[in-house]
MDAnalysis code that builds the backbone (N, CA, C; Angstrom):
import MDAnalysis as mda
import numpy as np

u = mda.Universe.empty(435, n_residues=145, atom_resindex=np.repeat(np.arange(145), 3), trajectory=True)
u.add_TopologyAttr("name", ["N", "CA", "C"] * 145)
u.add_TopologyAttr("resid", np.arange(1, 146))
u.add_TopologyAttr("resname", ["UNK", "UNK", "UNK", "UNK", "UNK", "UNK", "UNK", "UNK", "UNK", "UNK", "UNK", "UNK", "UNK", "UNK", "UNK", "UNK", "UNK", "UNK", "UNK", "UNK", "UNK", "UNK", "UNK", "UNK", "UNK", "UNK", "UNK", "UNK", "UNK", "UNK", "UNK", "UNK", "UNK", "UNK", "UNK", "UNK", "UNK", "UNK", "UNK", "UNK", "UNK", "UNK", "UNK", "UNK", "UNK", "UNK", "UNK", "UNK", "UNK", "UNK", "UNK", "UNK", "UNK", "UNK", "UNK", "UNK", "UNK", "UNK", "UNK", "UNK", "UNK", "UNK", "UNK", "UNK", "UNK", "UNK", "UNK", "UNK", "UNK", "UNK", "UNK", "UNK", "UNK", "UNK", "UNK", "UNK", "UNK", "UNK", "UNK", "UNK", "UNK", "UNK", "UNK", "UNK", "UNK", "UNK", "UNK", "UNK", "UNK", "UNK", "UNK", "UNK", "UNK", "UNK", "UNK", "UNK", "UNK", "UNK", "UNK", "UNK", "UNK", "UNK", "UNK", "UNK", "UNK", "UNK", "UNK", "UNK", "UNK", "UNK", "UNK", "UNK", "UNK", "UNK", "UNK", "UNK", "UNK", "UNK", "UNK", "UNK", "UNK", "UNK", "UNK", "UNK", "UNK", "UNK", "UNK", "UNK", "UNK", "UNK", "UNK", "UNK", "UNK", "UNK", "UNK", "UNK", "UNK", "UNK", "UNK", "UNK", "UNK", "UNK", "UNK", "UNK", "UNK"])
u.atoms.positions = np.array([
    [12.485, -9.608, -32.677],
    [11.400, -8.984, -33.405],
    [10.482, -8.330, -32.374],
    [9.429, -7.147, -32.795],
    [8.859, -6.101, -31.878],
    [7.889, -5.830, -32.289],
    [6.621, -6.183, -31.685],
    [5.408, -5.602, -32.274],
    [5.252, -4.633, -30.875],
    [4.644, -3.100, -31.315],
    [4.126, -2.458, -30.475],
    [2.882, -2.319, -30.809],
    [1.795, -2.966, -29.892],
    [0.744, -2.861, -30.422],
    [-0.585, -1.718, -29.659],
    [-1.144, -1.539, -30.708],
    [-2.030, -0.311, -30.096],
    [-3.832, -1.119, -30.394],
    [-4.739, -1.324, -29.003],
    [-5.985, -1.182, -29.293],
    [-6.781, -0.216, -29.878],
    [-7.056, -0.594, -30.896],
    [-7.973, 0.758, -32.150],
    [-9.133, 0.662, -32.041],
    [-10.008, 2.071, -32.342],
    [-11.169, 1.444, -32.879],
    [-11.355, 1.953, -34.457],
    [-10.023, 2.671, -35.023],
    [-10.114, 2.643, -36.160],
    [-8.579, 3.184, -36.549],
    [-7.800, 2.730, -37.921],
    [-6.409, 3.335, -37.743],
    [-5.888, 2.977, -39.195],
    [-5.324, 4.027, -39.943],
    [-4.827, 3.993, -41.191],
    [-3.811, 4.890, -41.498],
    [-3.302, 4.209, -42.488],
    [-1.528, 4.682, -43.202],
    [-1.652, 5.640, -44.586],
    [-1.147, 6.205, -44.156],
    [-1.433, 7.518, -45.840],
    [0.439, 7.172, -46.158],
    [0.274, 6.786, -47.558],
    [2.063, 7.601, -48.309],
    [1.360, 8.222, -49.532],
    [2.404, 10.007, -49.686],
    [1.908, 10.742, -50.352],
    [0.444, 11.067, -50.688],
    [-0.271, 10.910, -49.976],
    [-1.807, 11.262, -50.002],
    [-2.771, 10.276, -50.058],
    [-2.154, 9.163, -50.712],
    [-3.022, 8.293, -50.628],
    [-3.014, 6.884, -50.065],
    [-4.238, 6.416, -49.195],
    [-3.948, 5.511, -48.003],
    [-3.501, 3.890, -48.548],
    [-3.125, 3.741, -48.057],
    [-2.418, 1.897, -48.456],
    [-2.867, 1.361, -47.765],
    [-3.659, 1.615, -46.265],
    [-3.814, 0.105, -45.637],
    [-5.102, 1.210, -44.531],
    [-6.226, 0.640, -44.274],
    [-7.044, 0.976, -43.325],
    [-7.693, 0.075, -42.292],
    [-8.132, 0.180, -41.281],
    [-8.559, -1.185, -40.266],
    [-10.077, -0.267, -39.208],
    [-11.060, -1.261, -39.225],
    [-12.002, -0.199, -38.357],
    [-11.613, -1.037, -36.854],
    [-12.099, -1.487, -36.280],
    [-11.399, -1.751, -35.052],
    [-10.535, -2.891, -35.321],
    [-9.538, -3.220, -33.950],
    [-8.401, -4.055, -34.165],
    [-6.949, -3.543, -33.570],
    [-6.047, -4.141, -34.188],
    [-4.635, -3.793, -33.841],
    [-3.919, -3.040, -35.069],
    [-3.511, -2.148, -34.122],
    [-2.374, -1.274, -35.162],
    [-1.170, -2.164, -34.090],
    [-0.356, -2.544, -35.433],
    [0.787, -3.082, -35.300],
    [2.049, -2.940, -35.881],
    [2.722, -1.700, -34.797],
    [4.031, -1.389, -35.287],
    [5.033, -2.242, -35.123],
    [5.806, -2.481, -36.509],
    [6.717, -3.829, -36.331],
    [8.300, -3.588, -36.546],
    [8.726, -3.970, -35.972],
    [10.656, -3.610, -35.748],
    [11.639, -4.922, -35.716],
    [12.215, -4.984, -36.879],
    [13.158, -6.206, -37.080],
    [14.930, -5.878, -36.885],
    [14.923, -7.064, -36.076],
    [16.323, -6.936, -35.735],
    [17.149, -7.740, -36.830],
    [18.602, -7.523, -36.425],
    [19.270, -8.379, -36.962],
    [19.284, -9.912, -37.445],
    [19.054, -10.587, -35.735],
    [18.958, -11.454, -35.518],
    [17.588, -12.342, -35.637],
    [16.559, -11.658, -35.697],
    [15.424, -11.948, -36.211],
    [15.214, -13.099, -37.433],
    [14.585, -14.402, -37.362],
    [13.696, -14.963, -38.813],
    [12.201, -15.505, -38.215],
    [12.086, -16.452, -39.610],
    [10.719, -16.768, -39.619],
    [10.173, -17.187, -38.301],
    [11.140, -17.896, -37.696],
    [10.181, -18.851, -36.650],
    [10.315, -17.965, -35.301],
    [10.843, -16.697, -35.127],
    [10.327, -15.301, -34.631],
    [9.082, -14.997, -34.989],
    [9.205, -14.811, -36.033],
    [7.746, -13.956, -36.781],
    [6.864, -15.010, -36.415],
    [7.048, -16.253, -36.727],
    [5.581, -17.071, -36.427],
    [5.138, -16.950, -34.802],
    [6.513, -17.091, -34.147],
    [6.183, -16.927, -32.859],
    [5.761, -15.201, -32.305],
    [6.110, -14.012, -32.643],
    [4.982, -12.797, -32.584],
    [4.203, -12.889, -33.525],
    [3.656, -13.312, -34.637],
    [2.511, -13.639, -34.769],
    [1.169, -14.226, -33.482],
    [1.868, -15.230, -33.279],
    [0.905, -15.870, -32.349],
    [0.631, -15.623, -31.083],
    [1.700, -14.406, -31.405],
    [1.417, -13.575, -29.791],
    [0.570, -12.712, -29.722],
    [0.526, -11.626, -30.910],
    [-0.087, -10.125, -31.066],
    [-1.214, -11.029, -31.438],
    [-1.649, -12.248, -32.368],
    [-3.143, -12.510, -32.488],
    [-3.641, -13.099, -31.262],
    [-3.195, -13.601, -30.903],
    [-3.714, -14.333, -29.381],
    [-3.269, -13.655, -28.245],
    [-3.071, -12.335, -27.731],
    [-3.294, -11.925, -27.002],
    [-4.174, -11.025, -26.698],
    [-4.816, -11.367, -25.542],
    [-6.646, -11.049, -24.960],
    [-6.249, -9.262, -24.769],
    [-6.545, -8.487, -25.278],
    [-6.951, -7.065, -24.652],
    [-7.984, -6.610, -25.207],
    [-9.258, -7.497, -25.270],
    [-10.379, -6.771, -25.712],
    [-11.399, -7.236, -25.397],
    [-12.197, -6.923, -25.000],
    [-13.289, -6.828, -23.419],
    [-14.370, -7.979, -24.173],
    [-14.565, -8.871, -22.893],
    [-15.411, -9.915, -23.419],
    [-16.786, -9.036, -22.395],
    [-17.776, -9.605, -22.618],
    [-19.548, -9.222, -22.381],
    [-19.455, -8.511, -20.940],
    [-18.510, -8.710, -19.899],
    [-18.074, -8.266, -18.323],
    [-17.118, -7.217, -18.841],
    [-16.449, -6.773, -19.504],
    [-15.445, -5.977, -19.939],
    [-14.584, -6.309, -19.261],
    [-13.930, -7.007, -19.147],
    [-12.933, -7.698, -18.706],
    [-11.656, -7.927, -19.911],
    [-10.764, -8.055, -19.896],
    [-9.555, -8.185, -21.304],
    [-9.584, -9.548, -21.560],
    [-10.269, -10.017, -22.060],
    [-10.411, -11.373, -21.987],
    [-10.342, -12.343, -23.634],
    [-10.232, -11.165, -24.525],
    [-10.793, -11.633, -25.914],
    [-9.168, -11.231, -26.729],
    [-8.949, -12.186, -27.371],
    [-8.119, -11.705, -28.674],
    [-9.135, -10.776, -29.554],
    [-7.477, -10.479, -30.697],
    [-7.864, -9.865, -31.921],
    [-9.361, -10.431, -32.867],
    [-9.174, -11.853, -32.661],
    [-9.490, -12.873, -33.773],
    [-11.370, -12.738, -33.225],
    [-11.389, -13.223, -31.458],
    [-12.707, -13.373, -31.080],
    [-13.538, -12.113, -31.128],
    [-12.693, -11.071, -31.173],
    [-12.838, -9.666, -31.375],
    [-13.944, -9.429, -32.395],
    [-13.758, -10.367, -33.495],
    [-13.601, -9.842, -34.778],
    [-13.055, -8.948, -35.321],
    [-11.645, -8.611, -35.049],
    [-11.203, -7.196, -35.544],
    [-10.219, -7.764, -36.798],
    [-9.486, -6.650, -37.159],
    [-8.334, -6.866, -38.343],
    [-7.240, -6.304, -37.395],
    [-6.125, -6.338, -38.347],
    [-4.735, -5.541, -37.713],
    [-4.182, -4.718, -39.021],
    [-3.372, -3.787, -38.431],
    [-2.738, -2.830, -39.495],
    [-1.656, -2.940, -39.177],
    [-0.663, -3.434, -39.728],
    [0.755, -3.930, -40.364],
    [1.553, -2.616, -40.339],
    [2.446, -1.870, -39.885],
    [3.192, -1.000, -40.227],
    [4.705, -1.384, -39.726],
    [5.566, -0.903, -40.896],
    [6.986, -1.136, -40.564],
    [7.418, 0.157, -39.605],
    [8.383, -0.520, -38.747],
    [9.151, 0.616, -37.941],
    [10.636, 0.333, -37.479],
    [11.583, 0.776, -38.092],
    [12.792, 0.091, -37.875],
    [13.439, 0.979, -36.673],
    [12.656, 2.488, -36.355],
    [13.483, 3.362, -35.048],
    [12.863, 2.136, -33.832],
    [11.422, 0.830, -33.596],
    [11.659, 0.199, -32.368],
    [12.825, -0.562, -32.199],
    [13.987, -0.964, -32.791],
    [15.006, -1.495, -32.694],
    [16.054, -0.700, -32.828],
    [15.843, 0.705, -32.026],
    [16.696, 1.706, -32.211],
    [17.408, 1.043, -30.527],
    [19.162, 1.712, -30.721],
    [19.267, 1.643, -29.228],
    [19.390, 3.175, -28.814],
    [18.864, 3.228, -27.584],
    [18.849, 4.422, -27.080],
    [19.237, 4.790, -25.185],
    [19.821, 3.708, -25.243],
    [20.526, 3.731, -23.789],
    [21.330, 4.825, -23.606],
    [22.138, 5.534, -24.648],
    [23.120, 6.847, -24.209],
    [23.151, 7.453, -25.057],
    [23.325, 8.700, -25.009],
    [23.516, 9.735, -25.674],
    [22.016, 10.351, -26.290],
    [22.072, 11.187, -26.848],
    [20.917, 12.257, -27.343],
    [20.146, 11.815, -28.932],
    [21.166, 10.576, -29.045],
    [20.668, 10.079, -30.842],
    [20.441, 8.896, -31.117],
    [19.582, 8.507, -31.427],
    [19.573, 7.120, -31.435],
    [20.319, 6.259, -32.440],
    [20.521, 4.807, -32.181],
    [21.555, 4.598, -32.493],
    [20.666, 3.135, -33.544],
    [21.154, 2.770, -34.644],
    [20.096, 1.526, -35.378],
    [21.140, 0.193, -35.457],
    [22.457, 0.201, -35.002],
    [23.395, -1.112, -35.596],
    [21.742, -2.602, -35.116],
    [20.977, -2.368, -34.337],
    [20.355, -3.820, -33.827],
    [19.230, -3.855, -35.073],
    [19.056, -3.176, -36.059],
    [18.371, -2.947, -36.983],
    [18.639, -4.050, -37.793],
    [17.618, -5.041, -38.583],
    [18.052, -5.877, -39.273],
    [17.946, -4.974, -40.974],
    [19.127, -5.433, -41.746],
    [19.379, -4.802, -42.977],
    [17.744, -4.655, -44.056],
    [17.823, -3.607, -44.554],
    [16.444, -3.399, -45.051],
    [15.646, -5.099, -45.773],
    [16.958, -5.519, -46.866],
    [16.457, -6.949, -47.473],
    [15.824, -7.461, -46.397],
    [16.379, -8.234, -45.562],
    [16.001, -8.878, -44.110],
    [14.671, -8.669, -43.897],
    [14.772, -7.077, -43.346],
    [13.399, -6.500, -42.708],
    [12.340, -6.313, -43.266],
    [12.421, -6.290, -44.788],
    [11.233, -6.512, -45.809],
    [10.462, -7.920, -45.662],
    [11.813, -9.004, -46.015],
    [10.905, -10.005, -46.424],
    [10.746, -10.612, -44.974],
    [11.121, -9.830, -43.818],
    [10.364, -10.669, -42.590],
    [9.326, -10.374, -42.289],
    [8.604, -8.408, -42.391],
    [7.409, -7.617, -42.419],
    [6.612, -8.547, -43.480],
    [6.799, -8.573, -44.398],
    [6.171, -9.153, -45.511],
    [5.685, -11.095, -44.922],
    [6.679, -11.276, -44.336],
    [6.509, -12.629, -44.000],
    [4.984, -13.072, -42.759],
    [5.254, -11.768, -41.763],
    [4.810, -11.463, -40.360],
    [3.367, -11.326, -40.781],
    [2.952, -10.720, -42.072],
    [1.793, -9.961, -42.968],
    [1.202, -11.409, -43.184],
    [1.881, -12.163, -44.006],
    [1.100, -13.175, -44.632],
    [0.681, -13.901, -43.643],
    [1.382, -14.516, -42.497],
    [1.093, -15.296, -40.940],
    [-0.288, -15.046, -40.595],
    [-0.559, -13.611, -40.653],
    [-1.643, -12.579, -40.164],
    [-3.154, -13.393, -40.901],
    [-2.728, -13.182, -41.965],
    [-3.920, -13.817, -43.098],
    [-4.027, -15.115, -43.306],
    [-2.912, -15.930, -43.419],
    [-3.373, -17.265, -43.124],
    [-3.921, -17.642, -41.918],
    [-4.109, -16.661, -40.880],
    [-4.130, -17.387, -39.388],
    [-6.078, -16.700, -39.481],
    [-6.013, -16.596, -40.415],
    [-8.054, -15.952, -41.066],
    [-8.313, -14.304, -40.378],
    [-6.875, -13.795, -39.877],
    [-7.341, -11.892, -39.276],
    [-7.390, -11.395, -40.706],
    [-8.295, -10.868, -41.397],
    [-7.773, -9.148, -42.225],
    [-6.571, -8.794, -41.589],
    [-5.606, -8.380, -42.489],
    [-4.152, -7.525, -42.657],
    [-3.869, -6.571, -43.586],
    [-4.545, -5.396, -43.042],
    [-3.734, -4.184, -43.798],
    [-2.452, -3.693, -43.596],
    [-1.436, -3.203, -44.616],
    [-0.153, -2.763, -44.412],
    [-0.486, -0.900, -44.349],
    [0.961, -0.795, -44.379],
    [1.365, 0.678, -44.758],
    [1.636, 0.136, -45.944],
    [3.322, 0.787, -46.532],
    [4.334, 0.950, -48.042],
    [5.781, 0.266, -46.837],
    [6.353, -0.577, -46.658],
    [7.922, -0.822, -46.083],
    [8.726, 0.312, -46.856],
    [9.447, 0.788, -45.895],
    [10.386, 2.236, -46.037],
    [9.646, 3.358, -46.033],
    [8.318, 3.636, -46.617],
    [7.995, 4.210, -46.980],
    [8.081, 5.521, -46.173],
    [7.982, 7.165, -46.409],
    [7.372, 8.284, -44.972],
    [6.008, 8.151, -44.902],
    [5.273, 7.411, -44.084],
    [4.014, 7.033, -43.941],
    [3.496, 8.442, -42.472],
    [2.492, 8.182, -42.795],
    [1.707, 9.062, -41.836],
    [0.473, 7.541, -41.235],
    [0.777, 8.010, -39.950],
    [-0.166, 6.635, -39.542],
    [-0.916, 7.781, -38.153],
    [-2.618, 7.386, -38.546],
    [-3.688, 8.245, -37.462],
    [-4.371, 6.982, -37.027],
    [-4.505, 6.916, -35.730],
    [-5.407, 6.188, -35.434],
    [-6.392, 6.936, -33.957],
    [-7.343, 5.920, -33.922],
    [-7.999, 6.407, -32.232],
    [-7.603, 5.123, -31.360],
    [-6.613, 5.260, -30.910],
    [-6.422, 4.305, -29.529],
    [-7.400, 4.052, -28.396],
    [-7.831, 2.933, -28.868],
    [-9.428, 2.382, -27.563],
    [-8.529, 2.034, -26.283],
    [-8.873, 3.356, -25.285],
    [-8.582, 2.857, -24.362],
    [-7.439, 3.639, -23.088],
    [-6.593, 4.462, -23.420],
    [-5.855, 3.559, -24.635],
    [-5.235, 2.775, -24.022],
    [-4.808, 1.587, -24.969],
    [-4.590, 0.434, -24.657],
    [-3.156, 0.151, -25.312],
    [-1.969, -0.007, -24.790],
    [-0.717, -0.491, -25.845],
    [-0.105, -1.193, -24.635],
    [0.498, -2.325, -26.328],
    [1.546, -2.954, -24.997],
    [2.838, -3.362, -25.995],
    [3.631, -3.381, -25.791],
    [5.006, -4.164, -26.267],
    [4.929, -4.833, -26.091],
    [5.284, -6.378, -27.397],
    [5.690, -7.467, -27.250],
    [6.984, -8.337, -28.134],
    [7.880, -8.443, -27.413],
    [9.047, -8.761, -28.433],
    [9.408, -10.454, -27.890],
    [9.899, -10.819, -29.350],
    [10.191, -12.694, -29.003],
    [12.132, -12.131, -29.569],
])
């Protein structure tokens, strides 16, 4: 499982015009399920993307999670980060976990979010989403379990 995560200070999902999920500062969190991927993945990037410090404590230093932040996160599905792309000009999805799978693990990864007390906005899963944000910083990092 793959969260690519982006420091925001504000970031939202439009399908067909109208937005499904908005966040004012926080994590935009693009999420990519593999095959091999379940729950006790997801619990374990859960507890990674919320508890990991990239947001400036009183010294500005990276010292603060999402949570001490006070921020939210924005949930978006992305099944091209589990693209392979080692050769050739096209990317390739066999490490892609099957849409069923990748729903109810996004969906699973979502609820983690909210029981763990962050705000969790989504996109639509599958959906052609348009996702804008302002990257504080900018700040991204990959994290895959």
């Amino acid at each position: 499982m793959i969260a690519l995560i982006q420091r925001v200070t504000r970031a939202s999902v439009t399908v067909d015009q109208e937005t499904t999920g908005e966040i004012g500062a926080g994590l935009l969190v693009l999420l990519g399920v593999e095959k091999e991927d379940n729950q006790q993945k997801a619990d374990r990037l859960c507890e990674r993307v919320l508890g990991y410090r990239i947001f400036g404590d009183e010294q500005g230093k990276m010292n603060l999670n999402v949570r001490q932040a006070g921020g939210s996160v924005l949930v978006v599905s992305q099944f091209t980060l589990a693209a392979d792309t080692e050769r050739g000009m096209r990317p390739g999805f066999s490490r892609g976990a099957a849409p069923q799978q990748a729903e109810a693990l996004y969906d699973y990864f979502v609820e983690r979010c909210r029981s763990q007390g962050v705000e969790a906005a989504t996109g639509r899963f599958a959906a052609d989403m348009q996702v804008s944000l302002v990257n504080d910083g900018p700040v991204t990092f990959w994290l895959q379990v």
